[in-house]
PQR file with spaces between the fields and no chain letter, atoms N, CA, C, O and H, PARSE charges and radii, in Angstrom:
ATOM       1  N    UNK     1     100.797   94.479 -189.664 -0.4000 1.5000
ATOM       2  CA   UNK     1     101.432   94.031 -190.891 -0.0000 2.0000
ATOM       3  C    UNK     1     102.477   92.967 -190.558  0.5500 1.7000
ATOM       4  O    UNK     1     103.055   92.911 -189.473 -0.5500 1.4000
ATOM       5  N    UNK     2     102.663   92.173 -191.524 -0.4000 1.5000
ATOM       6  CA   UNK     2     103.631   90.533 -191.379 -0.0000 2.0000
ATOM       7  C    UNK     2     105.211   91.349 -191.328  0.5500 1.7000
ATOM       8  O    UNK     2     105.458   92.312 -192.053 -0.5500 1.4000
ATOM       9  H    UNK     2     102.194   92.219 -192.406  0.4000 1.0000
ATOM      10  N    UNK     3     105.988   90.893 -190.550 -0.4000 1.5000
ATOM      11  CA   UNK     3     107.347   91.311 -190.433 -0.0000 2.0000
ATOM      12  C    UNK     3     108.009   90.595 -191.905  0.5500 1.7000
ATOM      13  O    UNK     3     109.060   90.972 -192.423 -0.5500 1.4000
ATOM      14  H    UNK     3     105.787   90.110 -189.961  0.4000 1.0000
ATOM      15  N    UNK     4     107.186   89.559 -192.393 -0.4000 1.5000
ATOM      16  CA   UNK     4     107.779   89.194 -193.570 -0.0000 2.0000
ATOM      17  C    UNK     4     107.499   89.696 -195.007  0.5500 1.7000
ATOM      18  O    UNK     4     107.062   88.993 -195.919 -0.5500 1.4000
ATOM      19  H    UNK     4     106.332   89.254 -191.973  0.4000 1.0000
ATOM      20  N    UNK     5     107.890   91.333 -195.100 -0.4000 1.5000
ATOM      21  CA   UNK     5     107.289   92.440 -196.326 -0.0000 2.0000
ATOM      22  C    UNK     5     108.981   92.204 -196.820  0.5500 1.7000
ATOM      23  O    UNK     5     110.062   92.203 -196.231 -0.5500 1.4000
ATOM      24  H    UNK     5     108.245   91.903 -194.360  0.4000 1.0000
ATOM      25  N    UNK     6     108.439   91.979 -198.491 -0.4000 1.5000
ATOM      26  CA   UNK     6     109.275   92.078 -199.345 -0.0000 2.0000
ATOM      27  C    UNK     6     109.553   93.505 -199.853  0.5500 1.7000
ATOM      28  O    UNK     6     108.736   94.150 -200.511 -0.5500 1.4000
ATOM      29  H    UNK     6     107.561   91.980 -198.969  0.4000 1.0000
ATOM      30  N    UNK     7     110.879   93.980 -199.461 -0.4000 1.5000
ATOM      31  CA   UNK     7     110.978   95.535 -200.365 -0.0000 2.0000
ATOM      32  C    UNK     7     111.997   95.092 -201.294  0.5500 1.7000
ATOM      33  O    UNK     7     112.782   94.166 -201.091 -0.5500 1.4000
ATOM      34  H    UNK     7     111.543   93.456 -198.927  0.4000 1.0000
ATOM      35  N    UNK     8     111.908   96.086 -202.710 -0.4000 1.5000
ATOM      36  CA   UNK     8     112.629   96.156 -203.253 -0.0000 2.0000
ATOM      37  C    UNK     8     112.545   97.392 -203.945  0.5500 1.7000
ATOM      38  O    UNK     8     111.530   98.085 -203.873 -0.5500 1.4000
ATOM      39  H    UNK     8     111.270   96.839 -202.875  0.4000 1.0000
ATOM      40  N    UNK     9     113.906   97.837 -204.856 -0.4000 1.5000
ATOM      41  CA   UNK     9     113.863   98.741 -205.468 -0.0000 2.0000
ATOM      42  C    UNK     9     113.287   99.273 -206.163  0.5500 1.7000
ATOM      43  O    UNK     9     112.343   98.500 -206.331 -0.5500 1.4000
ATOM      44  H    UNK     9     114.730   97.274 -204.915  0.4000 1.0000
ATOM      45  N    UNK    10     113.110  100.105 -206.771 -0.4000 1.5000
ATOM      46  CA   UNK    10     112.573  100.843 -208.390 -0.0000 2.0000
ATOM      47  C    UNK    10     113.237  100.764 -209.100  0.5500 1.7000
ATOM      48  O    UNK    10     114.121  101.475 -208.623 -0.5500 1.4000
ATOM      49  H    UNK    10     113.877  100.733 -206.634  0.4000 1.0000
ATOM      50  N    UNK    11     113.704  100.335 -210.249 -0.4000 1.5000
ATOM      51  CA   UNK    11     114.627  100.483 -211.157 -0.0000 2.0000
ATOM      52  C    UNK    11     115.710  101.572 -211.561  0.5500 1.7000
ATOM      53  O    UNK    11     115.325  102.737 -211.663 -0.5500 1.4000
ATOM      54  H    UNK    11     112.985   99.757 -210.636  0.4000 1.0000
ATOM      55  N    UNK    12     116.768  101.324 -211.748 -0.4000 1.5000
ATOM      56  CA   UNK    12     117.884  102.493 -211.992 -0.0000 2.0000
ATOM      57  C    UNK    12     118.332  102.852 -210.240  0.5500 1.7000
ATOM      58  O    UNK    12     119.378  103.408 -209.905 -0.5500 1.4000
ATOM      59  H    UNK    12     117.081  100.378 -211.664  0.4000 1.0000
ATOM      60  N    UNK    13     117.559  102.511 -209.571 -0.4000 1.5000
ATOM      61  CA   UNK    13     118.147  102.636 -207.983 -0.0000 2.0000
ATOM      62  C    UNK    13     119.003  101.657 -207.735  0.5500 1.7000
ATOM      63  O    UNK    13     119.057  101.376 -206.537 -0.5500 1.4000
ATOM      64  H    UNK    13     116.709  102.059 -209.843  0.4000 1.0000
ATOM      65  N    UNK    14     119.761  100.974 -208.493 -0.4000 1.5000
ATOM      66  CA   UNK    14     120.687   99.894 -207.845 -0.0000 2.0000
ATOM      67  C    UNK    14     121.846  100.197 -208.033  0.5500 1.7000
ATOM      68  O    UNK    14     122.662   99.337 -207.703 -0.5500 1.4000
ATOM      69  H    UNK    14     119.717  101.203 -209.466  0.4000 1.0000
ATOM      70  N    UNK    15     122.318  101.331 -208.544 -0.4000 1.5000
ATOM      71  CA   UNK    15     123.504  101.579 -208.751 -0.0000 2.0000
ATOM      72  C    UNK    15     124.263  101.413 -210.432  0.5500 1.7000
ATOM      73  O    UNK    15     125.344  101.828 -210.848 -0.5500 1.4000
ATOM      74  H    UNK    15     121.655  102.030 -208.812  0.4000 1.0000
ATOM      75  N    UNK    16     123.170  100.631 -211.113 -0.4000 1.5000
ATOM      76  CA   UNK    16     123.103  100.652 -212.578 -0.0000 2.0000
ATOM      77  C    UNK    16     122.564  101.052 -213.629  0.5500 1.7000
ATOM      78  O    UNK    16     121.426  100.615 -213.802 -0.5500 1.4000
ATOM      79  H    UNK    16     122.292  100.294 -210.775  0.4000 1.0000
ATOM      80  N    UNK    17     123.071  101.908 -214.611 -0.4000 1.5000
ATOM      81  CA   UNK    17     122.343  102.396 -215.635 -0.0000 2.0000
ATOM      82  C    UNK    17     122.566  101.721 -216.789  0.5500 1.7000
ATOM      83  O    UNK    17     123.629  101.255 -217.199 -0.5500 1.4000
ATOM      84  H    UNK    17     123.995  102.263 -214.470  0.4000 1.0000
ATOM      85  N    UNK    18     121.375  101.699 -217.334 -0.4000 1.5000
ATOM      86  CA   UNK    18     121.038  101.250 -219.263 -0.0000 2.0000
ATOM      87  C    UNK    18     121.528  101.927 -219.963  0.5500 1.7000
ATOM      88  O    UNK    18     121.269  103.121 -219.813 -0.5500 1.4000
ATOM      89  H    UNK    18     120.512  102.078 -217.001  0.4000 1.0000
ATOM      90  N    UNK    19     122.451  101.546 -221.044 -0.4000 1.5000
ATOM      91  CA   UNK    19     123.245  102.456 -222.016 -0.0000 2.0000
ATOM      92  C    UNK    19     123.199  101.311 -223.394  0.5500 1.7000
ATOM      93  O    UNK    19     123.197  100.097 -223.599 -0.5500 1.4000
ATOM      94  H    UNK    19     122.662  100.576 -221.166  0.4000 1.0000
ATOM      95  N    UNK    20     123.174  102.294 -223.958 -0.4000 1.5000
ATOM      96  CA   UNK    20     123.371  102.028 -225.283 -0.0000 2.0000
ATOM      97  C    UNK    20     124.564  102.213 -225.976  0.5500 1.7000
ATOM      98  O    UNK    20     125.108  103.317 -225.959 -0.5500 1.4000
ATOM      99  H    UNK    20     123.176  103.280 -223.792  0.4000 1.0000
ATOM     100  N    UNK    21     125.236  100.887 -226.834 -0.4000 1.5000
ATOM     101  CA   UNK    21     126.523  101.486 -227.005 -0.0000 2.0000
ATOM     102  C    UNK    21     126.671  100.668 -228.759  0.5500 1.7000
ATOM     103  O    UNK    21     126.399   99.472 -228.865 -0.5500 1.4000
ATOM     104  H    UNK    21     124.794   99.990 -226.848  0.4000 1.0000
ATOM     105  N    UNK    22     127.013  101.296 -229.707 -0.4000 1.5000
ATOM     106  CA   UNK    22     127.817  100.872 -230.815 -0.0000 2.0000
ATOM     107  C    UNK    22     128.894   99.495 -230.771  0.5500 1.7000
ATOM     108  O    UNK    22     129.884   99.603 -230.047 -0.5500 1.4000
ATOM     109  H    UNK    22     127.235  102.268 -229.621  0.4000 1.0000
ATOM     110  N    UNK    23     128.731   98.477 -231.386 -0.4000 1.5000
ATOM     111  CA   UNK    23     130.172   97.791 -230.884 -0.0000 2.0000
ATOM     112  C    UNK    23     130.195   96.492 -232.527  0.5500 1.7000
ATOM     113  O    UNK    23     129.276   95.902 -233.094 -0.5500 1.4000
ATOM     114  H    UNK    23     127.927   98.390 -231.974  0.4000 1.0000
ATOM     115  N    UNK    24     131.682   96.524 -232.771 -0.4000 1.5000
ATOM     116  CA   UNK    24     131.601   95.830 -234.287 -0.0000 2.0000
ATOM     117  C    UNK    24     131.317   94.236 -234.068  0.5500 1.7000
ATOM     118  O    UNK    24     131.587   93.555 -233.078 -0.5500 1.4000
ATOM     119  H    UNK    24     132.429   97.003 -232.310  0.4000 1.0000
ATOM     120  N    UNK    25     130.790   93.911 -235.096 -0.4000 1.5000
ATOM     121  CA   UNK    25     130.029   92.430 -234.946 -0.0000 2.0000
ATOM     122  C    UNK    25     131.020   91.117 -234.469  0.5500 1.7000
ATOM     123  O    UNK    25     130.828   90.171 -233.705 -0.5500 1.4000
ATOM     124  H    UNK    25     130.571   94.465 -235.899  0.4000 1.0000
ATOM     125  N    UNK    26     132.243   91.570 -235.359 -0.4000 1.5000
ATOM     126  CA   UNK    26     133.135   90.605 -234.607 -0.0000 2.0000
ATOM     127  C    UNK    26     133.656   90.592 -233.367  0.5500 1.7000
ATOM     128  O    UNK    26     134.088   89.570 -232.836 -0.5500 1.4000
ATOM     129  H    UNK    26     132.399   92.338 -235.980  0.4000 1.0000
ATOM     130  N    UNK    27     133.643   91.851 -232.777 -0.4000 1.5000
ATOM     131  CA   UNK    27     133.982   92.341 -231.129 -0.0000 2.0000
ATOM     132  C    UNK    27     132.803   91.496 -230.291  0.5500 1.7000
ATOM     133  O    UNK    27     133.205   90.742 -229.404 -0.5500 1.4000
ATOM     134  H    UNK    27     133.291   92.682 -233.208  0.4000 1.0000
ATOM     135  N    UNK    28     131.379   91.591 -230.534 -0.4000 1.5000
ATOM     136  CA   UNK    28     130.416   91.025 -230.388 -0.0000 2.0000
ATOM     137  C    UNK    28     130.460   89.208 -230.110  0.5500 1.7000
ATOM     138  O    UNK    28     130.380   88.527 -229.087 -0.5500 1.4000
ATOM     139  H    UNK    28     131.053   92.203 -231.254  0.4000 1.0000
ATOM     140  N    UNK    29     130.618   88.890 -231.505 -0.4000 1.5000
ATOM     141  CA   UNK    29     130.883   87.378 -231.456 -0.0000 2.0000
ATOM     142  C    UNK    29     132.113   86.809 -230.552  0.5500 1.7000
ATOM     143  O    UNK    29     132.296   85.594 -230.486 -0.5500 1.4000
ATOM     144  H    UNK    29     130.683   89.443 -232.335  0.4000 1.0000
ATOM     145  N    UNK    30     133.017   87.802 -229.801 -0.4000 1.5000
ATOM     146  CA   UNK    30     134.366   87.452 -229.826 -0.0000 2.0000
ATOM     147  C    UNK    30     133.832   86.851 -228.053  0.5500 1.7000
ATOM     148  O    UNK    30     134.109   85.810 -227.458 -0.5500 1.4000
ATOM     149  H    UNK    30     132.869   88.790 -229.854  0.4000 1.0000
ATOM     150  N    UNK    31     132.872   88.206 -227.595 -0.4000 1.5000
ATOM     151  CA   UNK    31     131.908   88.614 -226.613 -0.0000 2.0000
ATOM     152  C    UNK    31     131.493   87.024 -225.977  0.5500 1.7000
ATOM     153  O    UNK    31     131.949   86.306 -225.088 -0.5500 1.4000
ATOM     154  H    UNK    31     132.646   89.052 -228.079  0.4000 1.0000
ATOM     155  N    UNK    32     130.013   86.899 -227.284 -0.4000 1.5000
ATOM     156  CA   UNK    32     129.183   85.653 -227.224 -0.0000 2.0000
ATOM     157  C    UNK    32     130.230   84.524 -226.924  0.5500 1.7000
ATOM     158  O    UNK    32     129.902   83.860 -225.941 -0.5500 1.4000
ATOM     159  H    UNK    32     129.642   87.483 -228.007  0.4000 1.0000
ATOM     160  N    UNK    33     131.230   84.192 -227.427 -0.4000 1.5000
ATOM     161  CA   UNK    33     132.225   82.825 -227.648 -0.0000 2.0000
ATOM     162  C    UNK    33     132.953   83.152 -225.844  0.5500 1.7000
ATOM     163  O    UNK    33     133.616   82.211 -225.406 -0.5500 1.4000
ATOM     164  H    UNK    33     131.497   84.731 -228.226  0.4000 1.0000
ATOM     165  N    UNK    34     132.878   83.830 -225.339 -0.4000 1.5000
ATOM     166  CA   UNK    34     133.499   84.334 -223.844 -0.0000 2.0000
ATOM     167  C    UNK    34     132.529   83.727 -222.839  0.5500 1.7000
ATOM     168  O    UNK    34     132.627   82.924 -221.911 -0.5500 1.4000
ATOM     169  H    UNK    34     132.339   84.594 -225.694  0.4000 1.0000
ATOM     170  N    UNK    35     131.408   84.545 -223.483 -0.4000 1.5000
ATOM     171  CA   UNK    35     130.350   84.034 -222.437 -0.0000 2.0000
ATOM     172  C    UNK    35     129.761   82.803 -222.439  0.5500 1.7000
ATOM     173  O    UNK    35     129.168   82.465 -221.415 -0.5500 1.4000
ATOM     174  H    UNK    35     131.328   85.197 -224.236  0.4000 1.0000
ATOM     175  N    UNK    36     129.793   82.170 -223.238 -0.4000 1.5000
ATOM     176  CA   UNK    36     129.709   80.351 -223.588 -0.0000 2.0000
ATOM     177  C    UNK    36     130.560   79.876 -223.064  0.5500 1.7000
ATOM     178  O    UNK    36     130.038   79.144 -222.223 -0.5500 1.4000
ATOM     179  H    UNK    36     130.274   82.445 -224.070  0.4000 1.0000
ATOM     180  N    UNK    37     132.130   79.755 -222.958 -0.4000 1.5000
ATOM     181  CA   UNK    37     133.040   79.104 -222.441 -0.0000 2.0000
ATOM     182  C    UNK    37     133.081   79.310 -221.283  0.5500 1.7000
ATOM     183  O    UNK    37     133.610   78.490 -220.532 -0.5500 1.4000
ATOM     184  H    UNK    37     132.554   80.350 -223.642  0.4000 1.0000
ATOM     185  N    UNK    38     132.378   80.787 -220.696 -0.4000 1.5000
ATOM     186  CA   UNK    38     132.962   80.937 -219.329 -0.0000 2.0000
ATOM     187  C    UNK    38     131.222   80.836 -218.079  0.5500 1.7000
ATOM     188  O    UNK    38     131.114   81.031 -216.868 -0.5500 1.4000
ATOM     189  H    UNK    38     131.949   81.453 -221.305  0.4000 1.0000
ATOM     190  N    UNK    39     130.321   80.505 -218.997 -0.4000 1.5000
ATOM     191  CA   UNK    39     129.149   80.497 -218.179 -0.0000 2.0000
ATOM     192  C    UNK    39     128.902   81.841 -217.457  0.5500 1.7000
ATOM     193  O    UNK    39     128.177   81.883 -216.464 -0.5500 1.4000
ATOM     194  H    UNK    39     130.409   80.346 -219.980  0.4000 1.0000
ATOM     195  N    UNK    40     129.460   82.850 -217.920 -0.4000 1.5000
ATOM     196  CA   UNK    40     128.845   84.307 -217.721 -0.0000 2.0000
ATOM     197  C    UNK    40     128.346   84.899 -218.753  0.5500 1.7000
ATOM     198  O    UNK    40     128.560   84.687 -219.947 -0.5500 1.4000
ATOM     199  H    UNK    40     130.049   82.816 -218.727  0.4000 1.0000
ATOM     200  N    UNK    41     127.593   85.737 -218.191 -0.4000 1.5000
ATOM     201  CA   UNK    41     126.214   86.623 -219.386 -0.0000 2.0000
ATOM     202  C    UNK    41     127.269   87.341 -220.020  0.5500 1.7000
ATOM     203  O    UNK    41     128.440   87.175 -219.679 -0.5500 1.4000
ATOM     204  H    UNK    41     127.419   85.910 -217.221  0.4000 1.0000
ATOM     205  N    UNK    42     126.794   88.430 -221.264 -0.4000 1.5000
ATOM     206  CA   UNK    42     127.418   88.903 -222.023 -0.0000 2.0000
ATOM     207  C    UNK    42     127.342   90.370 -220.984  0.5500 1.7000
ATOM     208  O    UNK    42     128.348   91.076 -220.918 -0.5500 1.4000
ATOM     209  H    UNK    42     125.842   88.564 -221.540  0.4000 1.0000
ATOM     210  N    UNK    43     126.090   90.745 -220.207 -0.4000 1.5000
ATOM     211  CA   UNK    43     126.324   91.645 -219.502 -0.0000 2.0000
ATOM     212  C    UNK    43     127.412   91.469 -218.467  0.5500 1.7000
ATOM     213  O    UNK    43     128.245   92.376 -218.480 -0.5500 1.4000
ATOM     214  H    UNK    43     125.273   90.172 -220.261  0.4000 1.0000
ATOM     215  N    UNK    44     127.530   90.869 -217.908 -0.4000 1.5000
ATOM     216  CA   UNK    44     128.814   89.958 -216.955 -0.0000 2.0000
ATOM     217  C    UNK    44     130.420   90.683 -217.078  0.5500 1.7000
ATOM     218  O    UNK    44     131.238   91.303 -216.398 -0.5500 1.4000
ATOM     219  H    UNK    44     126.853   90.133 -217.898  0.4000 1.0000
ATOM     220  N    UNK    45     130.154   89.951 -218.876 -0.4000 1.5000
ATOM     221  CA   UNK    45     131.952   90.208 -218.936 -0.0000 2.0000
ATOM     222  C    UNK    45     131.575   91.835 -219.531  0.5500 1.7000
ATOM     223  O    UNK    45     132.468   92.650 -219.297 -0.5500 1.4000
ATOM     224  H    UNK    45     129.489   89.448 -219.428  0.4000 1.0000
ATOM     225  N    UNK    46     130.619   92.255 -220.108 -0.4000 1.5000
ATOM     226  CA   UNK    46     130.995   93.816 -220.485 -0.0000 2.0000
ATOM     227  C    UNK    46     131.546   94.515 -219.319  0.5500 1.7000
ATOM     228  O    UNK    46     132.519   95.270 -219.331 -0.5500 1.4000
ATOM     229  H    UNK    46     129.894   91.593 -220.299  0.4000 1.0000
ATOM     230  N    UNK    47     130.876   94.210 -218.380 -0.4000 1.5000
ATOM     231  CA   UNK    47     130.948   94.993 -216.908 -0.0000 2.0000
ATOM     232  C    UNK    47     132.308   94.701 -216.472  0.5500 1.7000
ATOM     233  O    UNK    47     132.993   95.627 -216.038 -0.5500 1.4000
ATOM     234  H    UNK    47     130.086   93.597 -218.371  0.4000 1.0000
ATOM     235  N    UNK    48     132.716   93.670 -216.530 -0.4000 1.5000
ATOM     236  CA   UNK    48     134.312   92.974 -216.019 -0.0000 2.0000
ATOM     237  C    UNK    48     135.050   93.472 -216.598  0.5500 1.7000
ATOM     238  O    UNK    48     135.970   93.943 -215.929 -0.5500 1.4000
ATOM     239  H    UNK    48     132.160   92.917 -216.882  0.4000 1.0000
ATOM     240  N    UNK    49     135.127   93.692 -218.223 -0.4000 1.5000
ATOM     241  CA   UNK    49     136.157   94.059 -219.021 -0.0000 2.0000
ATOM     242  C    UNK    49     136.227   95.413 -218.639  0.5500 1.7000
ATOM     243  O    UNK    49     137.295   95.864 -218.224 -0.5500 1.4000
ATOM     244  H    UNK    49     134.380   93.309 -218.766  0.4000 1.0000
ATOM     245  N    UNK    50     134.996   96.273 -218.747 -0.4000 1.5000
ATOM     246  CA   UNK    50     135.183   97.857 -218.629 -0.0000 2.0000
ATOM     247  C    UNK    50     135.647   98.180 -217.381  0.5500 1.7000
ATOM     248  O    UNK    50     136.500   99.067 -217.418 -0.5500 1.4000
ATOM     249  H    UNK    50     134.128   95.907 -219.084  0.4000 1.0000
ATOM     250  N    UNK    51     135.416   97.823 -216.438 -0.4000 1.5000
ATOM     251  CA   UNK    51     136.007   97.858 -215.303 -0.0000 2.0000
ATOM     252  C    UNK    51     137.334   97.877 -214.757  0.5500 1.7000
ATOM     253  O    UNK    51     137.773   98.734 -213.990 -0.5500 1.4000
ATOM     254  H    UNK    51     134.722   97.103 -216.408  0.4000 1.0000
ATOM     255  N    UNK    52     138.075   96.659 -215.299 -0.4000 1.5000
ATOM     256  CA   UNK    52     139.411   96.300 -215.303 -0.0000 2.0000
ATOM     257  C    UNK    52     139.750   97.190 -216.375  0.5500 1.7000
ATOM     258  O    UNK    52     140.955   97.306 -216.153 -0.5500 1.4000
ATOM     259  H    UNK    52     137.718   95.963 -215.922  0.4000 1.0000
ATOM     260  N    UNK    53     139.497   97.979 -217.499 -0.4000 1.5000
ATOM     261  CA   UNK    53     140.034   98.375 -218.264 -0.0000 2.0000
ATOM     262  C    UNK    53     139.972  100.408 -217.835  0.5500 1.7000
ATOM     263  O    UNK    53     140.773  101.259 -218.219 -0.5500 1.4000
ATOM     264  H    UNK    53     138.518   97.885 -217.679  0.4000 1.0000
ATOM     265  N    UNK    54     139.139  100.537 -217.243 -0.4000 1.5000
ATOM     266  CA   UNK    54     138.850  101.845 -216.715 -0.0000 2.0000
ATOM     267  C    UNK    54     140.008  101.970 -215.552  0.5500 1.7000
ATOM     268  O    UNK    54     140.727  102.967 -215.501 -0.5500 1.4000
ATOM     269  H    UNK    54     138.488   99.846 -216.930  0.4000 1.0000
ATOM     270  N    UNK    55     140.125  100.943 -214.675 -0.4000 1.5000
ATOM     271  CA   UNK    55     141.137  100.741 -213.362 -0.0000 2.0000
ATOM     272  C    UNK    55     142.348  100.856 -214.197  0.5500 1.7000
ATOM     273  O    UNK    55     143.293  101.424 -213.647 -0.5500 1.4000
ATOM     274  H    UNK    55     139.541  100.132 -214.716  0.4000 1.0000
ATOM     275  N    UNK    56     142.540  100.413 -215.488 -0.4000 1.5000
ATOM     276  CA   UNK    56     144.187   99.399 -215.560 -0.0000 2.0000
ATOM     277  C    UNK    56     144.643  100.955 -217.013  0.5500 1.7000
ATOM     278  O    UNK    56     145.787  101.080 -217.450 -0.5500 1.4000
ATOM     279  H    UNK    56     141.773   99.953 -215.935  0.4000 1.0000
ATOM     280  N    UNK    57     143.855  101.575 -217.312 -0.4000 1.5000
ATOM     281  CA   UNK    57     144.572  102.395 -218.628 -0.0000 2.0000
ATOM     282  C    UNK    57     145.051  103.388 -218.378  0.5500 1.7000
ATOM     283  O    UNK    57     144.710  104.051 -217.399 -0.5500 1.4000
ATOM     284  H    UNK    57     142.925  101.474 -216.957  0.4000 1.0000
ATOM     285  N    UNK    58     146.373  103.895 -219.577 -0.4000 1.5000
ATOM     286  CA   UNK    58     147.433  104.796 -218.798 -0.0000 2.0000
ATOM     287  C    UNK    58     147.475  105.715 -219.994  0.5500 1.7000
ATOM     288  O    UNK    58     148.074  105.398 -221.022 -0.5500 1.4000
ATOM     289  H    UNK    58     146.650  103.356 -220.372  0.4000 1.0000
ATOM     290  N    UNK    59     146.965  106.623 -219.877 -0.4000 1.5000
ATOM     291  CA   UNK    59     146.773  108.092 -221.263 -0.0000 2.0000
ATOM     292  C    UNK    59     147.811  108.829 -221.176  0.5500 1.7000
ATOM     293  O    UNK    59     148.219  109.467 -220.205 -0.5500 1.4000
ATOM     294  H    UNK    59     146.479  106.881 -219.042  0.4000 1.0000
ATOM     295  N    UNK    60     148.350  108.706 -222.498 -0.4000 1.5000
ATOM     296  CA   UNK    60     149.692  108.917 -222.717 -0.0000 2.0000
ATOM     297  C    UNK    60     149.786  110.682 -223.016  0.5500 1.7000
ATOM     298  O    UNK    60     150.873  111.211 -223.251 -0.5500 1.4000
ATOM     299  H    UNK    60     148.018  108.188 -223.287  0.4000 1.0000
């Protein structure tokens, strides 16, 4: 066999899961207008925002 074999994953093995989530239309558009100015996907900044916001919140 060629030492040059492509592997890759199966899906959901990368460390990411598909979710489904509720979110209001203007939160949405606020989203889209982010990811236009900033040349990142809308998946991009969801992931960025929740992230920094999971790290950075203080429950009172």
């Amino acid at each position: 066999m060629s030492d040059n074999v492509l592997k890759i994953k199966r899906r959901g093995e990368d460390g990411y899961k598909v979710i489904s989530v509720r979110i209001r239309e203007n939160t949405l558009d606020a989203l889209d207008k982010l990811a236009a100015e900033t040349n990142y996907s809308r998946n991009e900044l969801i992931n960025l925002i929740l992230s920094h916001g999971v790290k950075n919140i203080e429950i009172e």
